[in-house]
TORKOL-4160 file (C-alpha; in steps of 0.2 Angstrom, whole numbers, padded with zeros to 4 digits, m for minus):
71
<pt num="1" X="0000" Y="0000" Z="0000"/>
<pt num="2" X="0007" Y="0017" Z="m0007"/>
<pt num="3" X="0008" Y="0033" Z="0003"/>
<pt num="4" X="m0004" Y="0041" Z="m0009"/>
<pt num="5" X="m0017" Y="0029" Z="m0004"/>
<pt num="6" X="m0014" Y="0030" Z="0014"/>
<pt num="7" X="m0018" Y="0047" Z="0014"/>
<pt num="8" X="m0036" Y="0044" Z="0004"/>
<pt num="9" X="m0042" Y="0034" Z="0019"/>
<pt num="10" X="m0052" Y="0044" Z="0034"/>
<pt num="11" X="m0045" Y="0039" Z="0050"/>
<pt num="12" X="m0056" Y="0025" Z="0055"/>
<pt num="13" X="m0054" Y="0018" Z="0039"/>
<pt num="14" X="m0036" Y="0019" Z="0041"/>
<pt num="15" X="m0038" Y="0010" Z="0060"/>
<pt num="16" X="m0048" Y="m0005" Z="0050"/>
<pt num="17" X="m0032" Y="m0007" Z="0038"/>
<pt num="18" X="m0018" Y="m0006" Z="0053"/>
<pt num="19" X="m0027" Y="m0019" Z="0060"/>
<pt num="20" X="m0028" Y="m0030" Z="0045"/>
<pt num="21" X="m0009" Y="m0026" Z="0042"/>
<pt num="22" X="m0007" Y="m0030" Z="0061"/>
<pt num="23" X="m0015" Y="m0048" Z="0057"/>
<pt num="24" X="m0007" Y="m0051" Z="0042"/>
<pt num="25" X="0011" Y="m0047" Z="0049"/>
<pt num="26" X="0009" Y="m0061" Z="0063"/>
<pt num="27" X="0004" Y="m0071" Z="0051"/>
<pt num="28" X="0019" Y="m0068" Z="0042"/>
<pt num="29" X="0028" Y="m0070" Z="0058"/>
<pt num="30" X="0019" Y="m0087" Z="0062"/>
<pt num="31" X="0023" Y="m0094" Z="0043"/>
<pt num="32" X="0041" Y="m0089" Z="0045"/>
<pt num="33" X="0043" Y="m0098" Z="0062"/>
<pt num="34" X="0034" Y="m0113" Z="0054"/>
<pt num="35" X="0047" Y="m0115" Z="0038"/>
<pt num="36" X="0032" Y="m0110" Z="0027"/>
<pt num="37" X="0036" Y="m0092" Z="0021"/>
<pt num="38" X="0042" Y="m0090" Z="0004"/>
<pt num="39" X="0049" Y="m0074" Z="0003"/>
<pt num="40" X="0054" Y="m0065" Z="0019"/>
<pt num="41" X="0054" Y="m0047" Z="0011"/>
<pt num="42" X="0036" Y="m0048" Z="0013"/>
<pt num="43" X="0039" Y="m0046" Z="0032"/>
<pt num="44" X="0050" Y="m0029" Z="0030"/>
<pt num="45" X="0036" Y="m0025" Z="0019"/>
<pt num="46" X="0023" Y="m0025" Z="0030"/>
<pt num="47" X="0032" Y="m0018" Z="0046"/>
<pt num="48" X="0034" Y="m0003" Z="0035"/>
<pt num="49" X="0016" Y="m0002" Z="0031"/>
<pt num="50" X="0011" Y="m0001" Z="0048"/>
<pt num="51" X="0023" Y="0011" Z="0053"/>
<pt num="52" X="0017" Y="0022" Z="0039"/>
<pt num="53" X="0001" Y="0020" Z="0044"/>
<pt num="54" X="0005" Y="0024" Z="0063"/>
<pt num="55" X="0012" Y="0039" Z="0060"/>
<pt num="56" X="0000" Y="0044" Z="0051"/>
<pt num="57" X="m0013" Y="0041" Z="0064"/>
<pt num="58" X="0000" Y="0051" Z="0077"/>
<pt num="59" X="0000" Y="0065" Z="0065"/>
<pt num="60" X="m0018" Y="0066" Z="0065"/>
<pt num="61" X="m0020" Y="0066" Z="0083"/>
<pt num="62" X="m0005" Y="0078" Z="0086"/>
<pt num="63" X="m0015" Y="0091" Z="0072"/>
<pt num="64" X="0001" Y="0092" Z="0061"/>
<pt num="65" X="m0008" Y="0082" Z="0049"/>
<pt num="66" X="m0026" Y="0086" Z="0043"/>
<pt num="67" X="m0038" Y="0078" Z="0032"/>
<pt num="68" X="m0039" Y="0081" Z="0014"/>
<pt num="69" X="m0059" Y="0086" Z="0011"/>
<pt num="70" X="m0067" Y="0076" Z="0000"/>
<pt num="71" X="m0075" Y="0083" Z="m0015"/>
């Protein structure tokens, strides 16, 4: 997920996707341990998704950030 579309998303919406990325990174985590995960990049992948997406959510409650409006 690109920075351009993290920025689209309202601020619950963007809760809902750091959860999904939550999910999907310890599953990643689990797969590794397990001798299952293919390729590991899609771990550093996704830890950098949810960072992007926390500071966003940071930056939102801080005030430094705003939402675009819509329309």
């Amino acid at each position: 997920m690109y920075s351009d579309d993290l920025l689209s998303l309202s601020v619950d919406e963007l809760k809902i996707q750091l959860e999904e990325q939550q999910e999907e990174l310890t599953n990643l985590h689990f797969q590794q341990a397990l001798q299952q995960l293919e390729g590991t990049h899609k771990i550093t992948a996704t830890r950098k998704v949810v960072a992007r997406m926390k500071t966003l959510l940071h930056e939102y409650e801080l005030g430094i950030r705003e939402l675009k409006a819509e329309g």
